[in-house]
C-alpha positions in Angstrom: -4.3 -1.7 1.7 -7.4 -3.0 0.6 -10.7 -4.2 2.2 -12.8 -5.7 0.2 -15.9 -7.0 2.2 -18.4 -7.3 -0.9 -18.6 -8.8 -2.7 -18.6 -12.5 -1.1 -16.0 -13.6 -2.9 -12.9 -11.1 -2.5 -9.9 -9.7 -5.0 -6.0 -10.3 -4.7 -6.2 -6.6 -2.2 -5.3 -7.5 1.3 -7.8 -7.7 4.1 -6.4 -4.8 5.8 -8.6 -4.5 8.5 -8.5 -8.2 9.7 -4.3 -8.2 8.9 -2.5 -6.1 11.8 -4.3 -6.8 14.9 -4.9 -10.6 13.9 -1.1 -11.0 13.2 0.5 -9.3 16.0 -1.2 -11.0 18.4 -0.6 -14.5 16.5 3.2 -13.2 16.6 3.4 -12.5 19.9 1.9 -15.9 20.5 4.2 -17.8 18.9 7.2 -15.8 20.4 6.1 -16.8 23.6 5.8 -20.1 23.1 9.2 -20.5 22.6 10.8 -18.1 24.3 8.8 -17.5 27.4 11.5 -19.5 29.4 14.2 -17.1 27.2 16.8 -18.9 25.1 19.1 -20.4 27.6 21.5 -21.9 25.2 22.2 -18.8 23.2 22.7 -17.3 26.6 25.2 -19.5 27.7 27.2 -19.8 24.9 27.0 -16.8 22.4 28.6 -13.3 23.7 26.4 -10.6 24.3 28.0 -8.2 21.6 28.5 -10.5 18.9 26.9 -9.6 15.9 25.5 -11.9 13.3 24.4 -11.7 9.3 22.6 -14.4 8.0 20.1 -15.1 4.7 16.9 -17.3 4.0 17.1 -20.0 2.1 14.5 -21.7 -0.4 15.2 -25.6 -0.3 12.3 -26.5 -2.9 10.0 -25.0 -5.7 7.0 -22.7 -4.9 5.4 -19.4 -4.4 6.6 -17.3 -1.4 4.3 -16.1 1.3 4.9 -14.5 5.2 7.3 -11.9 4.7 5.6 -9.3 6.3 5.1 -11.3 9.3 8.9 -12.2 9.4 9.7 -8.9 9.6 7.1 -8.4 12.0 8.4 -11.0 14.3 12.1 -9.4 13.8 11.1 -6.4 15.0 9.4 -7.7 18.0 12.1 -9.8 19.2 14.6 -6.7 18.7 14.0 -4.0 17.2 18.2 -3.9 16.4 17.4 -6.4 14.1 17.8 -5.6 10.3 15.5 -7.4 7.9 16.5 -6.9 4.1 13.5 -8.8 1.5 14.9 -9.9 -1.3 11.8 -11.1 -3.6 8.5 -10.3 -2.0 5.3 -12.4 -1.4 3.5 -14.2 -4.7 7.1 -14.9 -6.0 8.3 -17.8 -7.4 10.7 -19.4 -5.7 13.2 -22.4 -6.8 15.9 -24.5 -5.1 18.6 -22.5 -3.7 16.4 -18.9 -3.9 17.7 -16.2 -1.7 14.5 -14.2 0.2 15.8 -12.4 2.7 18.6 -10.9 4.6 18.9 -10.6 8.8 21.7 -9.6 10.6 22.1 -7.9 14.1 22.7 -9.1 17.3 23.6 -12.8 17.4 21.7 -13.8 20.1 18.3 -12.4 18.7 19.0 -13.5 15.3 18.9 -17.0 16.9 15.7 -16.0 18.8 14.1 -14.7 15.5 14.9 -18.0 13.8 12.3 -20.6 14.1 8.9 -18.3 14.7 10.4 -16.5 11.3 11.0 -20.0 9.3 7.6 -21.3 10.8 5.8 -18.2 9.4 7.6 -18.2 6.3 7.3 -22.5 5.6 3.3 -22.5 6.6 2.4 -19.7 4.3 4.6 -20.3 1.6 3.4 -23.9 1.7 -0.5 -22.9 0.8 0.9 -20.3 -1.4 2.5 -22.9 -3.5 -0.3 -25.5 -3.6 -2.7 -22.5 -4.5 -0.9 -21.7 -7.5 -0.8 -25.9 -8.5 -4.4 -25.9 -8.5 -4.9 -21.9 -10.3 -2.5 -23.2 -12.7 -4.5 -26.1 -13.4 -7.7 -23.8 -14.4 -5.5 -20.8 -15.7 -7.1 -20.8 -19.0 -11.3 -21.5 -17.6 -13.6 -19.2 -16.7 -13.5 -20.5 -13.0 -11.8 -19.1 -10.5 -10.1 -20.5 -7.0 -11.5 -19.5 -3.9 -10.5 -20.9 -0.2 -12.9 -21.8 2.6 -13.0 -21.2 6.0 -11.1 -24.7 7.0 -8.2 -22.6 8.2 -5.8 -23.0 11.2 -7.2 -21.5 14.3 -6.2 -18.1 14.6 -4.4 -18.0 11.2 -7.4 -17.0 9.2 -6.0 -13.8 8.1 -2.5 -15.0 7.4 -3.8 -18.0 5.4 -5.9 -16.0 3.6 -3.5 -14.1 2.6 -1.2 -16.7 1.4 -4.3 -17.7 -0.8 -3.9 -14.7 -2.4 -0.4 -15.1 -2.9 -0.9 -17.9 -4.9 -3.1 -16.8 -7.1 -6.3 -17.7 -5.3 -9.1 -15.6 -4.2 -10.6 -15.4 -1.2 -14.2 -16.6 0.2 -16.3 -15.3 3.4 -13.3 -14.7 5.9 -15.5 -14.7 8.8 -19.5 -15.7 9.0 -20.8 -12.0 8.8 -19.2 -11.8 5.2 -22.7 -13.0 3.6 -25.4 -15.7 3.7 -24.5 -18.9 3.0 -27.4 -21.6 3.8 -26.5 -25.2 4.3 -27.8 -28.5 5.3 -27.8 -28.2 8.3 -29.5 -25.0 8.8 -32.0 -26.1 6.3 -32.2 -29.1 8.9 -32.3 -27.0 12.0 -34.5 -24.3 10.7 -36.7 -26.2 10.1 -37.1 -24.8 6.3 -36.9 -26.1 2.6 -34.8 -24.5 0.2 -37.2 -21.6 -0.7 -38.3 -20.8 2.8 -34.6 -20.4 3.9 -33.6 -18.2 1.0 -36.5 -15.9 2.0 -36.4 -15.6 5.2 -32.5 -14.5 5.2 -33.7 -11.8 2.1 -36.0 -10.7 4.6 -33.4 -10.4 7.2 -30.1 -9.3 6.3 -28.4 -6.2 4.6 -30.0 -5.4 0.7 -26.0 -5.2 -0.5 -25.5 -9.5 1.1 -25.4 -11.7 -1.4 -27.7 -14.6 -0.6 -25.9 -18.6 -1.3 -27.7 -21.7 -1.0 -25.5 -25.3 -0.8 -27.4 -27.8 -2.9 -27.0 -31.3 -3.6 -28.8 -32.2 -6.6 -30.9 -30.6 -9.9 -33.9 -30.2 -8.0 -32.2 -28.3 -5.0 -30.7 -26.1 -7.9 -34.1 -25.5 -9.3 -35.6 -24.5 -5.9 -33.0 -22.0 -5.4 -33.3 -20.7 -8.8 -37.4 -20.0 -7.5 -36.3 -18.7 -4.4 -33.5 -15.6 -6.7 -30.4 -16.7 -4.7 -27.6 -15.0 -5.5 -25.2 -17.8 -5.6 -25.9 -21.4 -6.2 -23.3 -24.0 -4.3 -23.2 -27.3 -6.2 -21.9 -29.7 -3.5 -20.5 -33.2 -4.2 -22.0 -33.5 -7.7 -21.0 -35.4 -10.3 -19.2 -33.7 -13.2 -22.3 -34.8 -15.3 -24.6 -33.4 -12.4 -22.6 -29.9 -12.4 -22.6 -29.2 -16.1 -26.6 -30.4 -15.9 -26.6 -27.7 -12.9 -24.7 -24.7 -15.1 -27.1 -25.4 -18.1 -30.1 -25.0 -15.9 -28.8 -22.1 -13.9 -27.7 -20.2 -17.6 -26.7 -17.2 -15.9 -29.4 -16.7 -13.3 -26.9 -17.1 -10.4 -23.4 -17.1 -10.2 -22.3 -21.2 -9.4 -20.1 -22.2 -7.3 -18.2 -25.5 -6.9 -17.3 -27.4 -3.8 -16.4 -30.7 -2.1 -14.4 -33.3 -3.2 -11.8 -30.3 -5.0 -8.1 -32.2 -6.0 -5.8 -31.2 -8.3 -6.3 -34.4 -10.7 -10.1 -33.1 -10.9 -10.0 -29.1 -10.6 -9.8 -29.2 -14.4 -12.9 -31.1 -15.0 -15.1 -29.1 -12.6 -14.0 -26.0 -14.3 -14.5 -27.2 -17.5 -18.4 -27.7 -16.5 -18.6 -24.1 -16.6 -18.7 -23.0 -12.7 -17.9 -19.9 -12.1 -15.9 -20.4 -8.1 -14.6 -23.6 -7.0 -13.9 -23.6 -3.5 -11.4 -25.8 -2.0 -10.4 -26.4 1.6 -7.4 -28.5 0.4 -5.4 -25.7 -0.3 -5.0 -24.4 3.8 -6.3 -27.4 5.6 -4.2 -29.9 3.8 -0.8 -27.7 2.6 2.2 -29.1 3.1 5.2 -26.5 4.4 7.6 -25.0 1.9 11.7 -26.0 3.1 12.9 -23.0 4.0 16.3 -22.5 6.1 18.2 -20.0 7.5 21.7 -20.0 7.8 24.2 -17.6 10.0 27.4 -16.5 9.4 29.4 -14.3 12.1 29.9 -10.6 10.9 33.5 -10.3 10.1 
């Protein structure tokens, strides 16, 4: 797998060294949660040597994300558990798609269930809204990129499902590169300029340096100052394709704030190069996804 730190803004490889130790604890999490007490009605009414097959189910359109961590969770609940993909993460999926396989022991299979469908419906949900907004800009120079407005301690998962969906991915955590905005400008006690210089001073020579500006003359200060990326936040259409003719290739601009799908398509057509949207974690909506059980004859 993939790490791919620098630049700022990172390629469809997986964040391999945030993925496995981030998502087994979230798994294990989540398994607790629901079956810290055990699962006293499978208990009590499904023998201990029956066995069980059973597939999952796509009840909607979308792109799929989580399978990885459903087999993850399989294995930790029982490790007799037999997980069989069927169509892998970034696929599209449609009304009555087949994605998987799982059959084993009855009584885990029903354990398994609802920490794999949760997985599976939360990622597969941002994948699917990723790719409605990607798809929107398909044939611009602009490219999607996520934020860091993601569920707490689903970062890596989420940014994964990103990916999935044809997005890219932003700073996952704050060391990932410089990004200066109001309020440390506020709290710093510095103007654009200043702030820029002071963090070239300061960090690595390989981070990229980003400012967050509001208007032409914060783009003009940071221009000054050599930032390396210029944020354009909350502008006007008009007021971003001013900012891109001004910048002409001096910095590499960015897009953010106010990102929907009825007006990704007229920021990119400003000529950004990133447009950065929270909406796509913060704000996606879960993919229905079942999973039904038959007894092994």
């Amino acid at each position: 797998m993939i790490d791919n730190r620098n630049p700022m803004y990172k390629d469809n490889g997986v964040c391999a060294m945030y993925l496995p130790q981030a998502t087994q604890r979230l798994i294990e999490l989540a398994l607790a949660e629901d079956l810290d007490g055990g699962d006293l009605t499978s208990l009590a009414t499904i023998p201990a040597d029956l066995a069980a097959k059973a597939h999952v189910l796509v009840k909607d359109q979308g792109v799929l994300a989580g399978m990885d961590v459903a087999a993850a969770v399989c294995r930790l609940v029982d490790p007799a558990l037999e997980w069989q993909p069927v169509l892998g993460d970034g696929s599209a999926v449609e009304y009555g798609t087949i994605v998987a396989y799982l059959s084993g022991p009855a009584r885990s299979v029903l354990m398994a269930e609802r920490t794999v469908l949760n997985f599976l419906q939360r990622l597969s949900g941002i994948a699917s809204k990723t790719a409605l907004y990607v798809a929107k800009i398909a044939d611009t120079q602009a490219k999607l990129v996520d934020t860091r407005k993601t569920t707490p301690g689903w970062r890596a998962l989420e940014k994964a499902a990103v990916r999935a969906g044809g997005g890219a991915n932003h700073r996952f955590n704050l060391g990932d590169g410089v990004l200066i905005k109001d309020n440390h400008l506020a709290l710093g006690g510095h103007d654009i300029v200043g702030a820029i210089q002071r963090a070239r001073a300061v960090a690595p020579h390989t981070t990229k340096i980003e400012v967050e500006v509001e208007d032409l003359a914060g783009v003009q200060a940071a221009l000054e100052a050599g930032a390396d990326i210029i944020m354009l936040d909350n502008m006007s259409i008009e007021a971003m394709h001013e900012a891109v003719q001004l910048i002409a290739g001096r910095a590499l601009v960015e897009a953010s704030g106010g990102i929907t799908l009825e007006r990704i398509r007229a920021v990119a057509e400003t000529g950004v190069n990133v447009i950065s949207c929270g909406a796509i974690t913060h704000s996606a909506t879960a993919l229905d996804i079942s999973l039904d059980i038959a007894i092994n004859s």
